[in-house]
Residue, then its C-alpha position, 0 to 999 in steps of 0.5 A: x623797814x623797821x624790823x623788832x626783835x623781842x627774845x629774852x635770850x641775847x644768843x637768840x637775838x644776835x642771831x635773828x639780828x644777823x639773819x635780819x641784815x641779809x634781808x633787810x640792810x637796816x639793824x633791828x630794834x631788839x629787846x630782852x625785856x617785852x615790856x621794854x619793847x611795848x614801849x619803844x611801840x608806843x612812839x616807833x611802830x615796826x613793820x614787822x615784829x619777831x617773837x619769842x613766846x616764853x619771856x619774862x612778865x609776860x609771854x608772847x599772847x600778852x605781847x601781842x593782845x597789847x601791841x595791836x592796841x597800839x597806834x599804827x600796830x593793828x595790821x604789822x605783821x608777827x612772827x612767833x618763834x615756839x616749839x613745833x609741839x605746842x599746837x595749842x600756844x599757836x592756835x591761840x597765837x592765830x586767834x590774837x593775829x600771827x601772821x607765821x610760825x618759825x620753830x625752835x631751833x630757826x632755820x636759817x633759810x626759812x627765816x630769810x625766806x618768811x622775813x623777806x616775804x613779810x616784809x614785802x607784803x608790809x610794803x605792799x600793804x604800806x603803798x596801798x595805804x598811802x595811795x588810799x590816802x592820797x585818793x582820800x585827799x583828791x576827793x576831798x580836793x575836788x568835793x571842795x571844789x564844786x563845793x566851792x562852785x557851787x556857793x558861788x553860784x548861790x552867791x551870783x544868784x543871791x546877789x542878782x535878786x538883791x538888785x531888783x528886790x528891795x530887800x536889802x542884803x542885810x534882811x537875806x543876812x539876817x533871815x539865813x542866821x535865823x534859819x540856821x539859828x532855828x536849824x540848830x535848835x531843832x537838832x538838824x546834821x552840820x551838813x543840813x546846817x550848812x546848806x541851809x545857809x546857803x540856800x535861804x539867801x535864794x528863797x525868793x529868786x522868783x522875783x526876777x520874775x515879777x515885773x517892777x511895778x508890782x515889786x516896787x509899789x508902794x500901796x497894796x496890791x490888786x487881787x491881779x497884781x497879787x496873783x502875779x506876785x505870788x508866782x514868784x515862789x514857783x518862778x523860783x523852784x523853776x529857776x533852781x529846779x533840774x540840778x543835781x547838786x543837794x546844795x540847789x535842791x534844797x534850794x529850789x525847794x524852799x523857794x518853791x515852798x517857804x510861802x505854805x501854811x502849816x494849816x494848808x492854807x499856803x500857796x503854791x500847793x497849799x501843802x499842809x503839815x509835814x507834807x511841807x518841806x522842813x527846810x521851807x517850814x524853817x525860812x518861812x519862820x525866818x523870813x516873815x518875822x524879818x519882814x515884819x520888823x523891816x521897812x519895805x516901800x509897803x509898810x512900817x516896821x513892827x517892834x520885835x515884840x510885835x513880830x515875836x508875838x505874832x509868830x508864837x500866836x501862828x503856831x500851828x497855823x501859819x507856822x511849823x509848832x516845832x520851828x516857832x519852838x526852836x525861834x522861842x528857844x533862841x530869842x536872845x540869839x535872835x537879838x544878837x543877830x539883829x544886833x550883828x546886822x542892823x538895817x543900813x543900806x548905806x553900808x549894806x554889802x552884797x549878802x554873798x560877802x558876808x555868808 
């Protein structure tokens, strides 16, 4: 273990340097000059330093207000080396992190004696660092892990609704951007933001559930037809619903809610306001002005305009104000993003691929 000696007088130097050798095989750094010393610190941190207080350009308190400022100085342990008279240099000493006292002249057993029981509490302190270190990495291992199963399941999921929706995986693409897009701009944390787009692609999983008659048909739905539609939004929270992992309750809650209506006129509750969950007030925006602008076996495709214009004229009624703000603040990212997944089916990929 490195040991640092710092003492403007060589004789004393050499002798702490010998009495450090019977404990500790390895040489110790010394310095005259305590300025010297610092430096050498900046690169090397020591496992324990010997002081002396009295020293040119600056005495050992000085010393050690700027060593503990130092990378990897903070907890090394210090012996000071002063007089058995002054209390008050060593009650200061204490107040800046001394670990023990030797008075002048040194005693040789004594010094043996506190050098090698520093220097094991050192050791000590080292092992468990490294171990708190090592148990970081495991849990960051195995945080990846399931974070890892669990995109994969969000992957799996999104791509068994791409199957029997006629929403093309470049619409779930493009939506998830959105809401990440509309996400950011409202300020939300970077583990919100990731999640959400994981979890957008799943809004409507619920539609496993509806019968191809209903989900395929080109014409308008009956009011029957419409009720059975519209259960996919609860279809879906049940499908998601139960699991302990945030990933798929935040899912589960936007595939149950991403269909209310800020005034309450939403289904499946008919929540009004805030009472809506931000992450479902976000897809909502995302998803219908998607939907607008894309061809489905029911309708034509509006123009962006179109659709942008009826998302600003549903503030505060169909829409979150707060999330139609954030969509208007980022139209030309919405643009690019357009632009970055355009509608062709003859090239469209799985959404999972490209999330």
């Amino acid at each position: 273990m490195a040991i640092l000696i710092v003492d403007d007088n060589p004789t004393n130097l050499v002798l702490m340097s010998a009495l450090t050798l019977a404990v500790d095989s390895r040489a110790a750094m010394t310095f005259e000059q305590p300025l010297e010393a610092l430096e050498w610190c900046r690169t090397a941190a020591p496992d324990l330093v010997l002081l002396d207080f009295m020293m040119p350009d600056i005495d050992g308190h000085e010393f050690i207000r700027r060593f503990r400022l130092l990378p990897g100085c903070d907890d090394v342990p210090i012996v000071m080396v002063t007089t058995a008279d002054e209390k008050a240099v060593r009650q200061e000493a204490l107040e800046l992190g001394v670990s023990e006292f030797l008075a002048k002249p040194v005693d040789a057993v004594e010094f043996r004696l506190r050098v090698r029981n520093l220097l094991a509490l050192r050791h000590a302190q080292t092992q468990l660092k490294h171990r708190s270190e090592w148990l970081a990495l495991e849990v960051e291992r195995a945080t990846r892990t399931i974070r890892e199963r669990e995109q994969e399941l969000v992957f799996r999921l999104s791509r068994a609704a791409e199957f029997r929706d006629p929403e093309t995986g470049s619409h779930l693409r493009r939506m998830a951007a959105y809401a990440v897009l509309i996400a950011e701009s409202l300020g939300c944390d970077e583990g919100f933001i990731d999640s959400l787009r994981l979890a957008a692609p799943m809004h409507d999983i619920g539609k496993l559930g509806v019968p191809d008659y209903i989900l395929l048909k080109p014409g308008r739905l009956s009011d029957e037809e419409l009720i059975i539609m519209r259960s996919h939004a609860v279809v879906g929270a049940r499908i998601l619903s139960g699991s302990i992992s945030p990933l798929i309750r935040m899912a589960a809650s936007i595939a149950q809610s991403h269909h209310e209506k800020f005034d309450g006129s939403g289904y499946p509750d008919g929540l009004q306001g805030d009472a809506i969950p931000l992450v479902a007030r976000i897809v909502a925006v995302a998803d219908v002005f998607d939907a607008l602008t894309t061809t489905r076996p029911y309708k034509l495709p509006w123009s962006v305009d179109e659709a942008r214009e009826y998302i600003l004229s549903e503030r505060g009624r169909h829409f979150c104000p707060s999330c139609c703000d954030a969509f208007e603040r980022g139209w030309e990212q919405v643009l690019e993003i357009r632009r970055c997944f355009p509608e062709d089916p003859a090239q469209d990929l799985p959404v999972f691929e490209l999330l």
